[in-house]
N, C-alpha and C positions, 0 to 999 in steps of 0.2 A: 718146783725150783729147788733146786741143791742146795744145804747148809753153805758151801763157799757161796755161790747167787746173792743168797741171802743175805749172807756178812757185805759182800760187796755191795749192794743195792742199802743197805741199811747207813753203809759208811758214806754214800752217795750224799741218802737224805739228810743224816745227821750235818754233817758239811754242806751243806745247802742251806740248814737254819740256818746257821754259824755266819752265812754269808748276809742273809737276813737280817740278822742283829746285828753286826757290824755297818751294814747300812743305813741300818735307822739310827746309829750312832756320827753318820754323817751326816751334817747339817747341810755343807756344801753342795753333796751330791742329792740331797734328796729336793734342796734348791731349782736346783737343773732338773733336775726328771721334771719337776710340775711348772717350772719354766719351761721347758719344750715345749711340752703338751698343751701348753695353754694359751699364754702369753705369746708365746711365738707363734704358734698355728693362729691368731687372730691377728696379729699385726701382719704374719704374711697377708694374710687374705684381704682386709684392708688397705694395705700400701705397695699393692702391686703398682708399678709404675704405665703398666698396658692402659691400666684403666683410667678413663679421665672421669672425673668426678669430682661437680661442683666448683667449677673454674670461674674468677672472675671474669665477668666479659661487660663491655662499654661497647656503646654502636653512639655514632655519627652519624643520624638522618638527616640527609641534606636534601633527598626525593620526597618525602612523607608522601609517599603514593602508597596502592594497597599491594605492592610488590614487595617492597621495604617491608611494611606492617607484618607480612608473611613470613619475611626474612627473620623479623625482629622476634616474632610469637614461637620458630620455631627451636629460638636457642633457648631451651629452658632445660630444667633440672631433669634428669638426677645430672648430665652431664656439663650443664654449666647453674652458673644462678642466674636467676633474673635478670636479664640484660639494663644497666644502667645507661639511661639516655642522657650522653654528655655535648657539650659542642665543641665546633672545631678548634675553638680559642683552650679549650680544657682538656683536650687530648692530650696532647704529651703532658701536661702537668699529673694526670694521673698513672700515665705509666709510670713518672719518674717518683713517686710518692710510693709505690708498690701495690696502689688498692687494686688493680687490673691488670691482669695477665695476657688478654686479648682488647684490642680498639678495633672494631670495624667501622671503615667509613664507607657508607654507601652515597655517590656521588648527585648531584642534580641531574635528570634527565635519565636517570636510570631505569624506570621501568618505558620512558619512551621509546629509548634504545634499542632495549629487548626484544620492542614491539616489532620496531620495525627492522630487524634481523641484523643489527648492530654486533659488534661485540663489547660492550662496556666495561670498565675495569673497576675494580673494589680492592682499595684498600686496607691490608690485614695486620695491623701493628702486632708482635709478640715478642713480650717480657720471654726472654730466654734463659733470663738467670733461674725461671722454675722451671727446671730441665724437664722432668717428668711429662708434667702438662704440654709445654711449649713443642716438645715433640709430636705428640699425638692429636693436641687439639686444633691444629692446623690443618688437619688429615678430618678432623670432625666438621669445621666449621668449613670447609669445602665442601664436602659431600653436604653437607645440612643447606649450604646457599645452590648447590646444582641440582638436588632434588626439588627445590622448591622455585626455582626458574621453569625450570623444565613443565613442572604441574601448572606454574601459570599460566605460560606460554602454551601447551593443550588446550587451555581453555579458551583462546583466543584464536588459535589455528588451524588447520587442521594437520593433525600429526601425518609424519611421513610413517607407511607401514614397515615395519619389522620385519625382515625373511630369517629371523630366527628368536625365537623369545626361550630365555634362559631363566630358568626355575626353581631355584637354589631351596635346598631345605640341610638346615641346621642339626647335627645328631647328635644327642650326649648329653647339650650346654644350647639350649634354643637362643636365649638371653645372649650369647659371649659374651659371660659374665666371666672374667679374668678369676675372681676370688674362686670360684666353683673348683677351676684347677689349681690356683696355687696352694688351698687349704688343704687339701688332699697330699699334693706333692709334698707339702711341710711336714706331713704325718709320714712319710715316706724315707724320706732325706733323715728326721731324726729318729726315725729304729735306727737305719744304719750307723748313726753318731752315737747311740747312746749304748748301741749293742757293741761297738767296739770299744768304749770308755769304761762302762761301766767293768767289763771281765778283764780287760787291763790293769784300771786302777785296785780292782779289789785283789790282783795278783801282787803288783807294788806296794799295795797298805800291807800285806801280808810280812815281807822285806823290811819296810820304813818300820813296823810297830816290834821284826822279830818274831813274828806267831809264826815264822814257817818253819824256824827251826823248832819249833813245838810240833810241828804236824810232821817232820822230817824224820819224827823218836817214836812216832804210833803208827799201829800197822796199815796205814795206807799208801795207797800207790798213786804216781805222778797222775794215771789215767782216773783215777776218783778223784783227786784234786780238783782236776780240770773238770770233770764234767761236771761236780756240785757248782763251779760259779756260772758255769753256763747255763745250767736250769735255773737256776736259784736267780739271776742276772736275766735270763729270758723269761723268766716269769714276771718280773718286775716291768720290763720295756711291756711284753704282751699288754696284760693290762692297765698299763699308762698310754698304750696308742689303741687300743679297744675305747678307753673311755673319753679319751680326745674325739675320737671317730663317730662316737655319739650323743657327748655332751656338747663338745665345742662346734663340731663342724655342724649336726643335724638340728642341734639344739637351737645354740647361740649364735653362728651364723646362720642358718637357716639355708643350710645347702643340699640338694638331693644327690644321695649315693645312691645309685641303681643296682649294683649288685649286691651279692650276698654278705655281710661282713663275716661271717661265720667262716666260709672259703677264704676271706681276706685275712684273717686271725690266724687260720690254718697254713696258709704261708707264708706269714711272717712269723709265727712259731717257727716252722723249719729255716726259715734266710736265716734265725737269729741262732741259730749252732754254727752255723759259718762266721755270720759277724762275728761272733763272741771268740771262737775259735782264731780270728787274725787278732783280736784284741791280746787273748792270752800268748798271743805267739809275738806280739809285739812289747807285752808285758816282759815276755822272758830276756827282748833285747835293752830296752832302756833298765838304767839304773837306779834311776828317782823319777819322780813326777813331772819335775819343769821337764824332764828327758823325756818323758814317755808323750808327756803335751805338744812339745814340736815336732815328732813324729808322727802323731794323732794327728796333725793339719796337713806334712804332705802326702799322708793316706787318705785322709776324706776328702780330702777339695779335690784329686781325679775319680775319686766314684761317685761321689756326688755330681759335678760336674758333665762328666764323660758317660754317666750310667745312660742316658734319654731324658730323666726327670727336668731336665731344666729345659735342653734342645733335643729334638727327635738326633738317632744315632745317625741314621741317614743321611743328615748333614755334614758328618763330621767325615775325615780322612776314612779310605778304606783299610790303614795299617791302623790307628786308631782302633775302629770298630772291631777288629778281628783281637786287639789285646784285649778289649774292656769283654770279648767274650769269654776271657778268661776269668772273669771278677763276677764274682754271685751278686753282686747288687746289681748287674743289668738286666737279668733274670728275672729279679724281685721285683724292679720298678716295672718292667715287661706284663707282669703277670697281676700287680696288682692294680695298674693303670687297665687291665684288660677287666677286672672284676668289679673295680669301685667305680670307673667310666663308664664303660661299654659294657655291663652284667653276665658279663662272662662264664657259662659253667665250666666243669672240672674237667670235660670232655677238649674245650679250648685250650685250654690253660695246662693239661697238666706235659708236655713240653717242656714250660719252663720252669715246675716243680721238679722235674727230674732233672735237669741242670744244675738247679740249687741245691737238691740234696749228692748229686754226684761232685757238686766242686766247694760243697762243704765238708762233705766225706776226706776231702783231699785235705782242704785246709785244719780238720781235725787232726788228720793222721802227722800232718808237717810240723802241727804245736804239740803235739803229746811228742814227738821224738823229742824238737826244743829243749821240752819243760823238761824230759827226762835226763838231758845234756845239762840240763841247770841245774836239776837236784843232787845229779852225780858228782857234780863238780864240787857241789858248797858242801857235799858229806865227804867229797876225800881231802 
């Protein structure tokens, strides 16, 4: 390596502590980094709204036959609690009290009905003001009373045969367990958020405190500026979402990652020179912080949004799909949803490495002109 190399790579690192210590000087940010990674990735994963979990439920036996009984044994935990057996005089009193979120009344004469090839009707009270639940556990507690008519009613009958039996097998997520994805997706969503806050804001502290006209008077150039917060700033996110990835999610939730995290780390090292590079490029456009913050939001709510992480891209418009192929986080979530889900090797996946690193490449070269536009301007 040449004496200039040398100066350069050495001015890189020393600008890279610098960004280091000034971080640990921030209380607020350093708040957020271990807020993300912790707090948030377990409330996501806990309060996804897909999942129902432990819902109150009330039944109305008016049949007490062992069809009922079946009914009643079969709404239990983890998806609801224990069914409270109320009467028909106490129904609506406890919907309007808020102790129950579901009242099923099952009717007189209901398993005779069944028997004899009736159709009988069952009443399904639901508290709607708990949006979450109210949505999905309607969907549960149907499928829970038809599976369990049906297995009755075999035992009594003889079934009609099937000219097709369908055999579904689960891949990834055997459970569809909602937390499994959304803990993952949280660890994904925030590189993107904190890789572009972080090399932003430590470009604006620079501005707000004055130390850039200090760095403006020493022999460094716009392009060491920039790439010291970039490492210095990706090494920070790196290991705040490495140790989410298997403290919080493996650990404390108890979620299985099938792929490699090694490979996962390896490409979220590389997405985070792009993030950090629209950061610094957005850095150079706001003026202060409340400035650089509302632009922070309608930057990340469409790559967040529009990347796949939340909805498959598939869904979405095909003028849509074809911009967000311009944004390196569709890439990202692509590739790492392909190795932390599905164990994806390098042979798969590296497609959308080379995307990330060719439209980070791009987003680099577009802030280092910026930055250079911004330093020429406040020296002349």
């Amino acid at each position: 390596m040449t004496p200039r190399r040398n100066r350069h790579a050495a001015n890189i690192w020393h600008l890279g502590i610098k960004e280091f210590r000034s971080l640990s000087r921030d209380v607020a940010m350093l708040f957020l980094i271990v807020f993300m990674f912790s707090v948030s990735i377990y409330a996501d994963a806990r309060a996804k709204p897909e999942s129902l979990n432990r819902a109150a439920i009330a039944v109305v036996d008016e049949d007490r036959s062992q069809l009922s009984t079946r009914i009643i044994a079969a709404l239990q935990p983890p998806q609801f609690i224990t069914p409270e057996p109320v009467s028909l005089a106490d129904m609506d009193r406890g919907m309007d009290a808020g102790r129950h979120t579901f009242v099923l009344d099952i009717p007189p004469g209901f398993q005779r009905d069944v028997l004899a090839g009736r159709s009988p009707a069952l009443q399904l009270n639901v508290d709607a003001t708990r949006q979450s639940q109210a949505q999905t556990g309607a969907g549960y507690i149907q499928s829970i009373v038809s599976d369990e008519i049906r297995a009755f009613a075999q035992r009594h009958q003889a079934p009609a045969p099937q000219p097709v039996e369908l055999v579904p097998r689960t891949l990834f997520n055997p459970n569809l367990n909602a937390s499994w994805f959304a803990a993952v997706t949280a660890i994904i969503n925030n590189v993107t958020m904190l890789g572009i806050l972080l090399t932003g804001a430590a470009l604006i502290r620079e501005r707000e405190h004055g130390t850039i006209e200090h760095l403006l008077v020493m022999p460094v150039t716009p392009l060491e500026i920039m790439l010291s917060k970039i490492w210095a700033m990706g090494v920070v996110v790196l290991l705040a979402s490495s140790f989410s990835l298997q403290v919080m999610v493996k650990g404390v939730l108890g979620i299985t990652v099938a792929g490699s995290a090694t490979l996962f780390a390896f490409g979220t090292l590389l997405y985070l020179f792009a993030a950090a590079s629209i950061g610094i490029f957005m850095g150079t456009l706001a003026r202060s912080m409340p400035q650089f913050g509302l632009m922070a939001i309608l930057v990340l709510l469409p790559l967040q949004i529009l990347s796949g992480s939340v909805t498959p891209r598939e869904s979405m418009p095909e003028i849509i799909q074809n911009l967000m192929a311009l944004a390196p986080t569709t890439h990202y979530v692509a590739l790492a949803q392909s190795v932390l889900f599905r164990g994806a090797g390098p042979d798969m996946v590296w497609p959308q490495f080379l995307m990330v690193a060719l439209i980070g490449a791009a987003f680099l070269t577009l802030a280092h002109h910026r930055l250079r536009s911004t330093i020429g301007s406040m020296q002349g």
